[in-house]
mmCIF file as Biopython writes it, N, C-alpha, C and O atoms, coordinates in Angstrom:
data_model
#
loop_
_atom_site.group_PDB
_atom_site.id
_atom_site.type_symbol
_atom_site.label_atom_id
_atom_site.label_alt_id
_atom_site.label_comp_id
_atom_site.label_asym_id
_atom_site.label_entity_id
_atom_site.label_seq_id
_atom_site.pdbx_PDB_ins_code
_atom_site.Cartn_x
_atom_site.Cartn_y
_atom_site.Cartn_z
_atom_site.occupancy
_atom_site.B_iso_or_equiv
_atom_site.auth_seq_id
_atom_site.auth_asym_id
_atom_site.pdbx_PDB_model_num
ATOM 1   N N  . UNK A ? 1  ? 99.841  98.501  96.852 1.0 0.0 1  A 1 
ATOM 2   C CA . UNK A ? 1  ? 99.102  99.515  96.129 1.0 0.0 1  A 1 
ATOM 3   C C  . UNK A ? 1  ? 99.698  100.877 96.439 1.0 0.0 1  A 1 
ATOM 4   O O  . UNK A ? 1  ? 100.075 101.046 97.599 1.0 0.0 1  A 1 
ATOM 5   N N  . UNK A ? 2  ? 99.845  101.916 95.538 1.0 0.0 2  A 1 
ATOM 6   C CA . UNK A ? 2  ? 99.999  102.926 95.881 1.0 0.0 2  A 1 
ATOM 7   C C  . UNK A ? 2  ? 99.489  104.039 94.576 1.0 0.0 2  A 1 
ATOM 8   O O  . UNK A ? 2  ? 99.653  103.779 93.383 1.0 0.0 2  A 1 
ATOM 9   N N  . UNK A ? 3  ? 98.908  105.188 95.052 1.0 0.0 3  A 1 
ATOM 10  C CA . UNK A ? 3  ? 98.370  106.270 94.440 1.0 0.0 3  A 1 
ATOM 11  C C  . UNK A ? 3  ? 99.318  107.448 94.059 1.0 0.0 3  A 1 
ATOM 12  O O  . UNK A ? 3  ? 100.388 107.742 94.592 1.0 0.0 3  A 1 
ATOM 13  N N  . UNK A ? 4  ? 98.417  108.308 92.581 1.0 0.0 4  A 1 
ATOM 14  C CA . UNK A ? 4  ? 99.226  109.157 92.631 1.0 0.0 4  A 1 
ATOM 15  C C  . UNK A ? 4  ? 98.250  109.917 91.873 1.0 0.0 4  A 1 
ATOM 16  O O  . UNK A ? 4  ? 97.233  109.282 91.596 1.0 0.0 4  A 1 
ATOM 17  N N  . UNK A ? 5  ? 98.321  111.539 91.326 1.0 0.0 5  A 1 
ATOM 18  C CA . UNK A ? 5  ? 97.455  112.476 90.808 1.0 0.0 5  A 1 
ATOM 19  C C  . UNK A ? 5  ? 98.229  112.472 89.342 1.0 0.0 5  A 1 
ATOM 20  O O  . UNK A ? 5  ? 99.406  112.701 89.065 1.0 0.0 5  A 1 
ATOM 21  N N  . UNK A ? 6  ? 97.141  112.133 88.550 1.0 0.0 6  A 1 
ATOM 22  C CA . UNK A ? 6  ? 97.917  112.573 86.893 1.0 0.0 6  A 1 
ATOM 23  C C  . UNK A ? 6  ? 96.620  113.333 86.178 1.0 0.0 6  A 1 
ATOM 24  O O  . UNK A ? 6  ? 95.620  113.090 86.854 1.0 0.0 6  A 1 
ATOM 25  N N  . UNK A ? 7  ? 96.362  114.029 85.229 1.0 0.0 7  A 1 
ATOM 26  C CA . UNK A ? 7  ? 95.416  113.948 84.551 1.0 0.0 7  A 1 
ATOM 27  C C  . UNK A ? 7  ? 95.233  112.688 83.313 1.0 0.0 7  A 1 
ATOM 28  O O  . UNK A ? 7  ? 96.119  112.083 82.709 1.0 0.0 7  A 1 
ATOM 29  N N  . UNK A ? 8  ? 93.711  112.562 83.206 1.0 0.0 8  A 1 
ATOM 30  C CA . UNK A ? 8  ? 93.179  111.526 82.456 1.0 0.0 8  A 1 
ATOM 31  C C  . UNK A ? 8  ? 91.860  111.659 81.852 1.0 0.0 8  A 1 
ATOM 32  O O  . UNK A ? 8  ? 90.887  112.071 82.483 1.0 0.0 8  A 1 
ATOM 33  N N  . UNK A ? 9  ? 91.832  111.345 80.754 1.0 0.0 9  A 1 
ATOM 34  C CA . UNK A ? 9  ? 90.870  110.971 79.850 1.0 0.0 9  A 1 
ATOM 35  C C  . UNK A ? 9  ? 89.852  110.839 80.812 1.0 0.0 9  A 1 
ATOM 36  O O  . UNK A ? 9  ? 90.119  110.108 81.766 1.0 0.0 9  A 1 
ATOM 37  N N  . UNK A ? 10 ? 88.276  111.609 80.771 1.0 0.0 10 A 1 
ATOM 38  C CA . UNK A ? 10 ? 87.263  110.736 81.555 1.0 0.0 10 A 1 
ATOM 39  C C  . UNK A ? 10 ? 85.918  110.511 80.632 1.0 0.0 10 A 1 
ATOM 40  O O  . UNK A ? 10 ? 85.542  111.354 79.817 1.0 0.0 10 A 1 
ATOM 41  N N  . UNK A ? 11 ? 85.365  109.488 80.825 1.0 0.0 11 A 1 
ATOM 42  C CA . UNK A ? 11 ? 84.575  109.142 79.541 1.0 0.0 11 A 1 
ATOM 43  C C  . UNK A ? 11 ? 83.096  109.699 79.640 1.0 0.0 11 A 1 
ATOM 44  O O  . UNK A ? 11 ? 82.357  109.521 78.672 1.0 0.0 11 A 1 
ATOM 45  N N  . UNK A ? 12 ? 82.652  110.330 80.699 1.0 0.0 12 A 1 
ATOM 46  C CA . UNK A ? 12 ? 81.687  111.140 80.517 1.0 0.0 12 A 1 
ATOM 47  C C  . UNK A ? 12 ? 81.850  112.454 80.786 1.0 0.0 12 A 1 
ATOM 48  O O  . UNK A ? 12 ? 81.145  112.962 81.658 1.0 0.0 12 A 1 
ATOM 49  N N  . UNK A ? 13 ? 82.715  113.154 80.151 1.0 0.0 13 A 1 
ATOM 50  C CA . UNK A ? 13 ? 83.207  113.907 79.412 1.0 0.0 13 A 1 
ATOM 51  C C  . UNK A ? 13 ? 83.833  113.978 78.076 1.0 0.0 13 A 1 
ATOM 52  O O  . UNK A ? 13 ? 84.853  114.589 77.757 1.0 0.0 13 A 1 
ATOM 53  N N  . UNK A ? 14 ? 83.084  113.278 77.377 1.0 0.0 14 A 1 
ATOM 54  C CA . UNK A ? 14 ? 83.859  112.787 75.844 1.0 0.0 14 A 1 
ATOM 55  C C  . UNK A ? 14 ? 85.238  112.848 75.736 1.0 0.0 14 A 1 
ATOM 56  O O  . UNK A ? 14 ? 85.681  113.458 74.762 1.0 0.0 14 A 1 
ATOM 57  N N  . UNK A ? 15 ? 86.193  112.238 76.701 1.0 0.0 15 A 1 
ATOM 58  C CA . UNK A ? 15 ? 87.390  112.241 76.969 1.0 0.0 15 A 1 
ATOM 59  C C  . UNK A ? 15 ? 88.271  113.525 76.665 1.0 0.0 15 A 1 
ATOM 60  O O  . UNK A ? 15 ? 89.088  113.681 75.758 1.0 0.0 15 A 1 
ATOM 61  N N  . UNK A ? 16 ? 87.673  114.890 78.221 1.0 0.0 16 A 1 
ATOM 62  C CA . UNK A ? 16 ? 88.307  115.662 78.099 1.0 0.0 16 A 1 
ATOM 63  C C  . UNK A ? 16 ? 89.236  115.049 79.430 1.0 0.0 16 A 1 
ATOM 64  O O  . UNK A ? 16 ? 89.116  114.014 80.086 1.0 0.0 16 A 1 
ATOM 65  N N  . UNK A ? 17 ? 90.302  116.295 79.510 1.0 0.0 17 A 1 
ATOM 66  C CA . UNK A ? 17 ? 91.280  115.775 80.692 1.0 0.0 17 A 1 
ATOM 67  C C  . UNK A ? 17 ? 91.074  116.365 81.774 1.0 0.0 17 A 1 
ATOM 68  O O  . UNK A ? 17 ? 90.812  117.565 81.850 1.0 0.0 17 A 1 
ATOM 69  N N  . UNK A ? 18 ? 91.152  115.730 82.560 1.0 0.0 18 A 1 
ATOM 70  C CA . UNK A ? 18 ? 91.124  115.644 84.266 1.0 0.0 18 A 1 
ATOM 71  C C  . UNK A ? 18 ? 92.083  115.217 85.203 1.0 0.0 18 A 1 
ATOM 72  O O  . UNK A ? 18 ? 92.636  114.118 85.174 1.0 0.0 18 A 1 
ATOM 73  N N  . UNK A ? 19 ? 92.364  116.537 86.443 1.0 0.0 19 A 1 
ATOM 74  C CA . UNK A ? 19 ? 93.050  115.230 87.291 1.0 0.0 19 A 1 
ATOM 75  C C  . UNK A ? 19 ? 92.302  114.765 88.211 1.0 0.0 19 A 1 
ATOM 76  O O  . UNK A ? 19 ? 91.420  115.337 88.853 1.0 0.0 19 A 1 
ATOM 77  N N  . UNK A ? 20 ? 92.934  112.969 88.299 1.0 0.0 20 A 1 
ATOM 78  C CA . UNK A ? 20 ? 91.981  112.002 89.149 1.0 0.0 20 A 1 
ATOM 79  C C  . UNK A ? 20 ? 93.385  111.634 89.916 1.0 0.0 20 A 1 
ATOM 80  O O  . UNK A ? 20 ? 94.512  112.020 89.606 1.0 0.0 20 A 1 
ATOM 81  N N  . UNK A ? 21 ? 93.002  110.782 91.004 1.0 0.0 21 A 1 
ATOM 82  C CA . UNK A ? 21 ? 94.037  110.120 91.453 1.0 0.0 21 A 1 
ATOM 83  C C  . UNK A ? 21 ? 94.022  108.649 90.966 1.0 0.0 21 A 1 
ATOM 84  O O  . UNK A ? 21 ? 92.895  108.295 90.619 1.0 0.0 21 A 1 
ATOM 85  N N  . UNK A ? 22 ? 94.925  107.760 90.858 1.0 0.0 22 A 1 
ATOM 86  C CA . UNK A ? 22 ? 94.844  107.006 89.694 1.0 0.0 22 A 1 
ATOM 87  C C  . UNK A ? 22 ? 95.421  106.022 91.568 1.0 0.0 22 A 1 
ATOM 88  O O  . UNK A ? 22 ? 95.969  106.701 92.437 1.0 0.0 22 A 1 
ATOM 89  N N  . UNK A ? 23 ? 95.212  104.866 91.743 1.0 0.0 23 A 1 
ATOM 90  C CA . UNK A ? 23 ? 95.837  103.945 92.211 1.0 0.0 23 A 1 
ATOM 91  C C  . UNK A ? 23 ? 95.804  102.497 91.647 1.0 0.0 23 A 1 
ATOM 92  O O  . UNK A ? 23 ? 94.848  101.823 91.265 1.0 0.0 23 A 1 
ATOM 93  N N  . UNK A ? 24 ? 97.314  102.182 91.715 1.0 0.0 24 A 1 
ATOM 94  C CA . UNK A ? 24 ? 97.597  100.582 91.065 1.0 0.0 24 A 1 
ATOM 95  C C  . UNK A ? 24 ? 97.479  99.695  91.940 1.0 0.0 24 A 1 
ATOM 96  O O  . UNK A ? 24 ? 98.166  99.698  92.961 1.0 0.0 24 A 1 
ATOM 97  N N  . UNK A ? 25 ? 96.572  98.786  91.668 1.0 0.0 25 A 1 
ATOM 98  C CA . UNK A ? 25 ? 96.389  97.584  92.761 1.0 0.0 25 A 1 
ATOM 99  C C  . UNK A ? 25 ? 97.499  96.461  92.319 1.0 0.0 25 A 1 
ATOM 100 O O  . UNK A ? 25 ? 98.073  96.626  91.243 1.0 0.0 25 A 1 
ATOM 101 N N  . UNK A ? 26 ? 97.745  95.557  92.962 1.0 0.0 26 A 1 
ATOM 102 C CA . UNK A ? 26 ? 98.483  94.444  92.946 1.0 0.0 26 A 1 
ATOM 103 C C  . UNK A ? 26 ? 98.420  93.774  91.849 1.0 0.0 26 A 1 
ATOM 104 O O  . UNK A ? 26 ? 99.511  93.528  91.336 1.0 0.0 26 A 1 
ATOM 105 N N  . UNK A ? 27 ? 97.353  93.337  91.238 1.0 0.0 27 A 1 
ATOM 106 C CA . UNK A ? 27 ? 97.096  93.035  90.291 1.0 0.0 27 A 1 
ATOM 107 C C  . UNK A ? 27 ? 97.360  93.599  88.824 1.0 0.0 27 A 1 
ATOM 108 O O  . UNK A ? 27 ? 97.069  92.884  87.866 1.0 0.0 27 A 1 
ATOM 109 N N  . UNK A ? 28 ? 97.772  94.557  88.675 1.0 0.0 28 A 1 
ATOM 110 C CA . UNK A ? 28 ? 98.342  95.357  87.768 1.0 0.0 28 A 1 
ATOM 111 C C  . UNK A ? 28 ? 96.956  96.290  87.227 1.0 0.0 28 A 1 
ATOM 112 O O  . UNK A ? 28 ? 97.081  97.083  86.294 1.0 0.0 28 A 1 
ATOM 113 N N  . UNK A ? 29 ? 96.036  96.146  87.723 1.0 0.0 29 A 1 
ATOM 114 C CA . UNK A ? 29 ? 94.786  97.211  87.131 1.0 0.0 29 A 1 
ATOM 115 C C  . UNK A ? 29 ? 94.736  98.311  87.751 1.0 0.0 29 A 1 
ATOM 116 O O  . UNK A ? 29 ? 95.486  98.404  88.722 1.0 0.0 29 A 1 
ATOM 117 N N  . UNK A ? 30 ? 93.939  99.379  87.443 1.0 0.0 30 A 1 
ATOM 118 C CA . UNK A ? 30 ? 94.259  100.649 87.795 1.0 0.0 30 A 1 
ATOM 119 C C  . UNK A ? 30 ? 92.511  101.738 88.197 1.0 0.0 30 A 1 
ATOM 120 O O  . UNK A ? 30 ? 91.862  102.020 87.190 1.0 0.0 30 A 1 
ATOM 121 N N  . UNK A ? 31 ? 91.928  102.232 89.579 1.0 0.0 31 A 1 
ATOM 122 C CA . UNK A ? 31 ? 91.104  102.553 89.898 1.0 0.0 31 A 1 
ATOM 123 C C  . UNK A ? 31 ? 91.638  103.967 90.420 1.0 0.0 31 A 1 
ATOM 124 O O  . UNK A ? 31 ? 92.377  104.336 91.333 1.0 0.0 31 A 1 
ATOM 125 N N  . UNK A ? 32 ? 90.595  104.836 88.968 1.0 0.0 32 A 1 
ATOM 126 C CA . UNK A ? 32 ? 90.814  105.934 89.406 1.0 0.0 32 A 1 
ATOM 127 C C  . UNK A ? 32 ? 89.954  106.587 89.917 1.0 0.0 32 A 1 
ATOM 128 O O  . UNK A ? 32 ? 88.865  106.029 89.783 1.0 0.0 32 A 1 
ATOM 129 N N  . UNK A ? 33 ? 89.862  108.127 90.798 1.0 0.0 33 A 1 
ATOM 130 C CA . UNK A ? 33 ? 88.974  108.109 91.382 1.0 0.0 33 A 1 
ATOM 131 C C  . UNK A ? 33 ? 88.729  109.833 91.231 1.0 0.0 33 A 1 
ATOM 132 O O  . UNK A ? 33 ? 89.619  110.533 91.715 1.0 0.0 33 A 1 
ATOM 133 N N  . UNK A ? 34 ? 87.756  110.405 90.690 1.0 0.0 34 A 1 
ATOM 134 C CA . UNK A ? 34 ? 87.243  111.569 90.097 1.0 0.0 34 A 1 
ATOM 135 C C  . UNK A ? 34 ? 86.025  111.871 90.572 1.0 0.0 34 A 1 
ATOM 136 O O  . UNK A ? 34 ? 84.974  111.270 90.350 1.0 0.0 34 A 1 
ATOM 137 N N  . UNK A ? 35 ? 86.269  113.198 91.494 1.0 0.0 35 A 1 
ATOM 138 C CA . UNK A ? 35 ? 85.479  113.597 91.650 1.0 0.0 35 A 1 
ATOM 139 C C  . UNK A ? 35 ? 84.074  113.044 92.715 1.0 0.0 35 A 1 
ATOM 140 O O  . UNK A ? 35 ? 82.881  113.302 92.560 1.0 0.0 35 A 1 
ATOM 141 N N  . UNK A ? 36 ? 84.812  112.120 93.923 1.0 0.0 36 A 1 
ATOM 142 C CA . UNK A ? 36 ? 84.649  111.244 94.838 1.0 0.0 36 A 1 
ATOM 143 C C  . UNK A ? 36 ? 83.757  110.106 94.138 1.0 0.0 36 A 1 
ATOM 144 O O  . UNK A ? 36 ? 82.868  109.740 94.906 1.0 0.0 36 A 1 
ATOM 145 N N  . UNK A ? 37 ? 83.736  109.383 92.792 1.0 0.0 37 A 1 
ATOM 146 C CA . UNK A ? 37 ? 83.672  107.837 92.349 1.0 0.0 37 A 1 
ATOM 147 C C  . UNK A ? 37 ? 84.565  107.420 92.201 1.0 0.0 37 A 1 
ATOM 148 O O  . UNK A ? 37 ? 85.255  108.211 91.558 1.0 0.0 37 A 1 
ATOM 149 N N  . UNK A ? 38 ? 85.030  106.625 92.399 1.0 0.0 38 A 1 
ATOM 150 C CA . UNK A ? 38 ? 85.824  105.582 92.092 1.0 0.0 38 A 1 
ATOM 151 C C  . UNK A ? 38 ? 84.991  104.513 90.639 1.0 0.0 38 A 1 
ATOM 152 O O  . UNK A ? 38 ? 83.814  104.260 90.382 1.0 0.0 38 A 1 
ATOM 153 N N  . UNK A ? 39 ? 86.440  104.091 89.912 1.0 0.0 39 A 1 
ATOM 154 C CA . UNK A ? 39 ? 86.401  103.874 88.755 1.0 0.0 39 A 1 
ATOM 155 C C  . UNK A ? 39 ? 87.154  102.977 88.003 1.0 0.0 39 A 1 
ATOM 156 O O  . UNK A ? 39 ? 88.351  103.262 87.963 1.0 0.0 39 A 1 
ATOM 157 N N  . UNK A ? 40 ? 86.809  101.958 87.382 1.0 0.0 40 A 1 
ATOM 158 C CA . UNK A ? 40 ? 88.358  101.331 86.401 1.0 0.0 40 A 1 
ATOM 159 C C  . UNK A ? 40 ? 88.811  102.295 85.469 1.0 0.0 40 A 1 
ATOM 160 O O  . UNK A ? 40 ? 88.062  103.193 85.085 1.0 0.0 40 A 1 
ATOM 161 N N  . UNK A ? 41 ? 90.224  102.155 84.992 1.0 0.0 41 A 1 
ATOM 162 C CA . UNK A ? 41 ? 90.594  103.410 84.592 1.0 0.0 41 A 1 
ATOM 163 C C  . UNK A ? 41 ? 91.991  102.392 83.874 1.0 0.0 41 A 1 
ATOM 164 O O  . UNK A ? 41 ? 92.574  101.437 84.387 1.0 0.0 41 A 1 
ATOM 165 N N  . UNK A ? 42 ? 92.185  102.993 82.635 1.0 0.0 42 A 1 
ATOM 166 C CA . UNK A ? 42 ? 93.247  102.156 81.711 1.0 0.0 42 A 1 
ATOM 167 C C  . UNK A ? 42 ? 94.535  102.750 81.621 1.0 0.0 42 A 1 
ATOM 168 O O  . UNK A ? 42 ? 94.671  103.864 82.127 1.0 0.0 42 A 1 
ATOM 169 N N  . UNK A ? 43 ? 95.529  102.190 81.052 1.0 0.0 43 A 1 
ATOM 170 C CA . UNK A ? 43 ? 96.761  103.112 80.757 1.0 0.0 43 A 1 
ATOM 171 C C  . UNK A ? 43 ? 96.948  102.938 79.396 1.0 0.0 43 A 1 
ATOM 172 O O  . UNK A ? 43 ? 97.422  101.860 79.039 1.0 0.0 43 A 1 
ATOM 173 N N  . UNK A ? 44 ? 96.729  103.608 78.725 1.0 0.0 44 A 1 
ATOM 174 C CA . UNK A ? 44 ? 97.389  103.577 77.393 1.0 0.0 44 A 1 
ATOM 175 C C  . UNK A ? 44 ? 99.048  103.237 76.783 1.0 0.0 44 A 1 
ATOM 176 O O  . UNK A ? 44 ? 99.542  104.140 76.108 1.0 0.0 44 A 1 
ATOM 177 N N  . UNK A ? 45 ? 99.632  102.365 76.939 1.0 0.0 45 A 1 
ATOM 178 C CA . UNK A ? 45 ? 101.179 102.676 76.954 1.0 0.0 45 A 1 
ATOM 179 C C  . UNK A ? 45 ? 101.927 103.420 75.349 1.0 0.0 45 A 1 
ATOM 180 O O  . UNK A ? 45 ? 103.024 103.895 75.057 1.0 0.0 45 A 1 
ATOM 181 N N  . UNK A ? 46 ? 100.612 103.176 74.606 1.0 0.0 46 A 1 
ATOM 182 C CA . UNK A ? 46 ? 101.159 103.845 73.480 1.0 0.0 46 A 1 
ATOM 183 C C  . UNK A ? 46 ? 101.404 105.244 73.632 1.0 0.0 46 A 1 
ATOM 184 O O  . UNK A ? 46 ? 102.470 105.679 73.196 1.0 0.0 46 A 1 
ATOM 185 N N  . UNK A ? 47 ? 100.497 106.113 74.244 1.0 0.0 47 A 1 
ATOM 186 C CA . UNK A ? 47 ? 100.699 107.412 74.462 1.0 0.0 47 A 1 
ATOM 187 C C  . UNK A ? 47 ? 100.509 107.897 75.629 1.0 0.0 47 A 1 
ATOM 188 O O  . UNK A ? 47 ? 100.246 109.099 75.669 1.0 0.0 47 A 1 
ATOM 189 N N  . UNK A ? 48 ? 100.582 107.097 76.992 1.0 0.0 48 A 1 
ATOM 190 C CA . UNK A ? 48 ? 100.833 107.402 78.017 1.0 0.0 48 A 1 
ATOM 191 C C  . UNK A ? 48 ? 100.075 108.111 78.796 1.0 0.0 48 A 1 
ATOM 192 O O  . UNK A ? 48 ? 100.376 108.575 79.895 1.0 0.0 48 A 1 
ATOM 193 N N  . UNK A ? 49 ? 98.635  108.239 77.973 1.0 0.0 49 A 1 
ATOM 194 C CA . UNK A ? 49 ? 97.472  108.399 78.971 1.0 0.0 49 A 1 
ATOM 195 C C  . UNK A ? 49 ? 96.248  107.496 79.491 1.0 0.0 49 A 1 
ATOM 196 O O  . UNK A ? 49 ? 95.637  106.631 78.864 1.0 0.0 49 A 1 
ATOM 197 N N  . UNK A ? 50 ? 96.087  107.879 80.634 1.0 0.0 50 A 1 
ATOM 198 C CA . UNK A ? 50 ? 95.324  107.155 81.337 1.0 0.0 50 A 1 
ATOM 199 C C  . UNK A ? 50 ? 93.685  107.879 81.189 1.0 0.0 50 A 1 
ATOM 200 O O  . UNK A ? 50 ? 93.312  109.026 80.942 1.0 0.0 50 A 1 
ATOM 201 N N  . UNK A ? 51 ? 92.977  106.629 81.465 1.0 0.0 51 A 1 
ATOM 202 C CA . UNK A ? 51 ? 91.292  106.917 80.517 1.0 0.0 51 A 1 
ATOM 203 C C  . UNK A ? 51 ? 90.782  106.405 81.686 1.0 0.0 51 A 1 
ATOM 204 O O  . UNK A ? 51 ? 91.406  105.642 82.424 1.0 0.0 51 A 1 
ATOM 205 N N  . UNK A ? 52 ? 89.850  106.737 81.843 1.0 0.0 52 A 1 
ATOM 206 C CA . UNK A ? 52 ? 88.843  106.619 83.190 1.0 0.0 52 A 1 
ATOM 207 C C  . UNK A ? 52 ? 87.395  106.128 83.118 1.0 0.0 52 A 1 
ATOM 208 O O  . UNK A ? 52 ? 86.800  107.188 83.315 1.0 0.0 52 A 1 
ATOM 209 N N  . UNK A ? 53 ? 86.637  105.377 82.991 1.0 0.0 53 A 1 
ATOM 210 C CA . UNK A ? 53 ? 85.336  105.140 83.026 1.0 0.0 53 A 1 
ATOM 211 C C  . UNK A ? 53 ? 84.481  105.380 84.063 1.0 0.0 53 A 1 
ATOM 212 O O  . UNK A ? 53 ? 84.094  104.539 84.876 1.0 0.0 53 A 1 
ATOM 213 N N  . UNK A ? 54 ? 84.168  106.627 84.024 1.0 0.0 54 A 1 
ATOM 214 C CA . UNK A ? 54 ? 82.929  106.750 84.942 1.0 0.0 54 A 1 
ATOM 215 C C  . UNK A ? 54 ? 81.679  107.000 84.443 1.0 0.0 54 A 1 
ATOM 216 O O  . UNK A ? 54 ? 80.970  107.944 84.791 1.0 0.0 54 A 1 
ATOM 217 N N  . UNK A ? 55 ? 81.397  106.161 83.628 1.0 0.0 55 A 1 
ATOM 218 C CA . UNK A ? 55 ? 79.664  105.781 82.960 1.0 0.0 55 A 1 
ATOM 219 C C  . UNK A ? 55 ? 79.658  104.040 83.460 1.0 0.0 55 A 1 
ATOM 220 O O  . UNK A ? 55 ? 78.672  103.650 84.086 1.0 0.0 55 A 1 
ATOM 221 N N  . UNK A ? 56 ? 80.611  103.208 83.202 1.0 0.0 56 A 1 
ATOM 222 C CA . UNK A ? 56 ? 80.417  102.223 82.971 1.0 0.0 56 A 1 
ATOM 223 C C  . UNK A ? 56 ? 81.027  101.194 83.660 1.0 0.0 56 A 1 
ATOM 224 O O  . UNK A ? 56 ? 80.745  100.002 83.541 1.0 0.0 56 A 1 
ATOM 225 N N  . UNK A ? 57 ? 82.304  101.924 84.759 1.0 0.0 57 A 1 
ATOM 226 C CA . UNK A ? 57 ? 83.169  101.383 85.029 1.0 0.0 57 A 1 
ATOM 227 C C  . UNK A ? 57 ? 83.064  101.651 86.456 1.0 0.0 57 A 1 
ATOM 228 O O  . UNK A ? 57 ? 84.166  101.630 87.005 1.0 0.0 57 A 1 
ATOM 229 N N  . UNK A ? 58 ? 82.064  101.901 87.243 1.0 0.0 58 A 1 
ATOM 230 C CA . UNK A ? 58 ? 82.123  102.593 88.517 1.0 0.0 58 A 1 
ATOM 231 C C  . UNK A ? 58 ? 82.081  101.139 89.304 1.0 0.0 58 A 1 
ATOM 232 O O  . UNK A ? 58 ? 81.539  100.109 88.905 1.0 0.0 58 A 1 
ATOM 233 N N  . UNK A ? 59 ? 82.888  101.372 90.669 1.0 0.0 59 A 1 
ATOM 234 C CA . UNK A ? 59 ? 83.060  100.483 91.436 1.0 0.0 59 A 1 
ATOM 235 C C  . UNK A ? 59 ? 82.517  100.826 92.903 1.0 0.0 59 A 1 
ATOM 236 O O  . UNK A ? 59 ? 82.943  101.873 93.392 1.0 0.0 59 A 1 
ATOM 237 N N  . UNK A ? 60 ? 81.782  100.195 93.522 1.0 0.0 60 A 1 
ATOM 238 C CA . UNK A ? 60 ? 80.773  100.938 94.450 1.0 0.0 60 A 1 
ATOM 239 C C  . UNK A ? 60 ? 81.565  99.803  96.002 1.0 0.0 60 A 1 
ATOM 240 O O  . UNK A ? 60 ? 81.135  99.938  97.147 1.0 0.0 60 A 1 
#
């Protein structure tokens, strides 16, 4: 695993941008973490941004 700071889409913010720190687990999924929650968080590869769920996606 390793982390890094990008800005990203966050969804309770009607996907304005933010930076979160984004870390990739082994598994190829991605928990970002905004604003001390932690979160599942996507990569878009079409346009190369990353989206964050913190309504729905929080990981405790």
């Amino acid at each position: 695993m390793y982390s890094y700071k990008v800005f990203a889409k966050i969804h309770s913010l009607k996907g304005e941008r933010r930076e979160v720190t984004i870390t990739r687990c082994e598994d190829g999924s991605y928990i970002a973490e905004y604003n001390g929650i932690k979160c599942q968080a996507i990569l878009n590869c079409f346009d190369g941004e990353y989206y964050a769920d913190d309504i729905y996606g929080i990981i405790k």
